[in-house]
C-alpha positions in Angstrom: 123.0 75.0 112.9 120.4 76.5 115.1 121.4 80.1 116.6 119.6 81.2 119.8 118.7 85.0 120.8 116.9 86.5 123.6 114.3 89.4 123.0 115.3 91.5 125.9 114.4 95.3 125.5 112.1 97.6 123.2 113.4 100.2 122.6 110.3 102.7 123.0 111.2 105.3 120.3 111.6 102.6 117.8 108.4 101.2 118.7 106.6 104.4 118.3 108.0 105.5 114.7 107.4 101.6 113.5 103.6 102.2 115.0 103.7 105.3 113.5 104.4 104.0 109.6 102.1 101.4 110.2 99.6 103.7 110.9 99.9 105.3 108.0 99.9 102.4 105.5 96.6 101.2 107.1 95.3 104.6 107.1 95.7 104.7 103.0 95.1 101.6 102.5 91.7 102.3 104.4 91.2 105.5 102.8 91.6 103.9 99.3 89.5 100.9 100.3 86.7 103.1 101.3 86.3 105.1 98.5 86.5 102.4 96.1 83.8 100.7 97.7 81.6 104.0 97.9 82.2 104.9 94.2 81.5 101.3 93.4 78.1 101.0 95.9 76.9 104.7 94.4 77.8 103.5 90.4 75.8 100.5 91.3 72.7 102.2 92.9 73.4 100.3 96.5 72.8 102.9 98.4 69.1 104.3 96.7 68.1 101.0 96.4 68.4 100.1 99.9 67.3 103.9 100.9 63.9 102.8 98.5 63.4 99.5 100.2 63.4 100.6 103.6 61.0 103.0 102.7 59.0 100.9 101.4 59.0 98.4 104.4 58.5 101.2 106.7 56.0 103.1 104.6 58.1 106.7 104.6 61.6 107.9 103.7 63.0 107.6 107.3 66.5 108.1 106.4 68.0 109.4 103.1 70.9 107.0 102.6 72.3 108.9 99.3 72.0 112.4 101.1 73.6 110.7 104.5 76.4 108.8 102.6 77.8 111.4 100.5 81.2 111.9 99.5 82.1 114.3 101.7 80.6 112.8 105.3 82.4 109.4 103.7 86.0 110.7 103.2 85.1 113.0 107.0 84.4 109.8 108.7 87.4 107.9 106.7 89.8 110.8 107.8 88.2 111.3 111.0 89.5 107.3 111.5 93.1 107.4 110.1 94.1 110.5 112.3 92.5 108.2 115.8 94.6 105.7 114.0 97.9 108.1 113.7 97.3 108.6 117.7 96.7 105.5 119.3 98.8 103.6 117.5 101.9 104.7 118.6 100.9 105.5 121.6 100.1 102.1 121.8 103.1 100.4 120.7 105.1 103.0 123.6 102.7 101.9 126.3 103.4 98.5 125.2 107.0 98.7 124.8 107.5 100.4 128.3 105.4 97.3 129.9 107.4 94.9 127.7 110.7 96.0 129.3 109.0 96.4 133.0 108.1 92.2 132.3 111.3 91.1 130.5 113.2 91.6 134.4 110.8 88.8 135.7 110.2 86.7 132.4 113.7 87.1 130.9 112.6 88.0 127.6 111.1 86.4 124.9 113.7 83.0 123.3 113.7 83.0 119.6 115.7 80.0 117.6 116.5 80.4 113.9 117.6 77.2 112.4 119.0 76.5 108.9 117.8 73.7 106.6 
């Protein structure tokens, strides 16, 4: 039996809180991410390493890496990204919803079929 629906509004506030605790997942999930992978590059001496061999290459100590990636300019720029993320993502998914119901009067909508097997 296959059942046949039309996709024919967005709502727009619905669009914006969904946006909204998507944005949020990612945003810990990337916060998480990114200081996993800091404390694990700094445990494994990544970061002075690399900071050693580029002096070396160069002949001086252009850039500090340790001093320029430290904890707190990490978790800055990993907050600093989550809160652009808490804006634009709803305001994305509004913008998009609004446009979505502006096409659905030419297009019709968007067909979906669910069958069952």
């Amino acid at each position: 039996m296959e059942k046949n629906w039309r996709l024919t509004q967005i709502n727009p506030w619905s669009a914006v809180k969904t946006a909204f605790m998507l944005a949020v997942a990612a945003s810990i999930t990337l916060t998480v991410v990114v200081l996993l992978s800091w404390l694990l590059l700094r445990a494994a001496g990544v970061l002075t390493v690399f900071s050693d061999t580029l002096g070396d290459l160069l002949g001086t100590a252009i850039v500090d890496f340790p001093s320029l990636l430290s904890f707190t300019r990490v978790l800055g720029l990993c907050f600093l990204i989550s809160a652009a993320q808490l804006i634009t993502w709803p305001a994305g998914a509004f913008i998009w919803s609004v446009l979505y119901n502006l096409a659905v009067g030419l297009t019709g909508g968007i067909k979906v079929s669910l069958r069952e097997e």
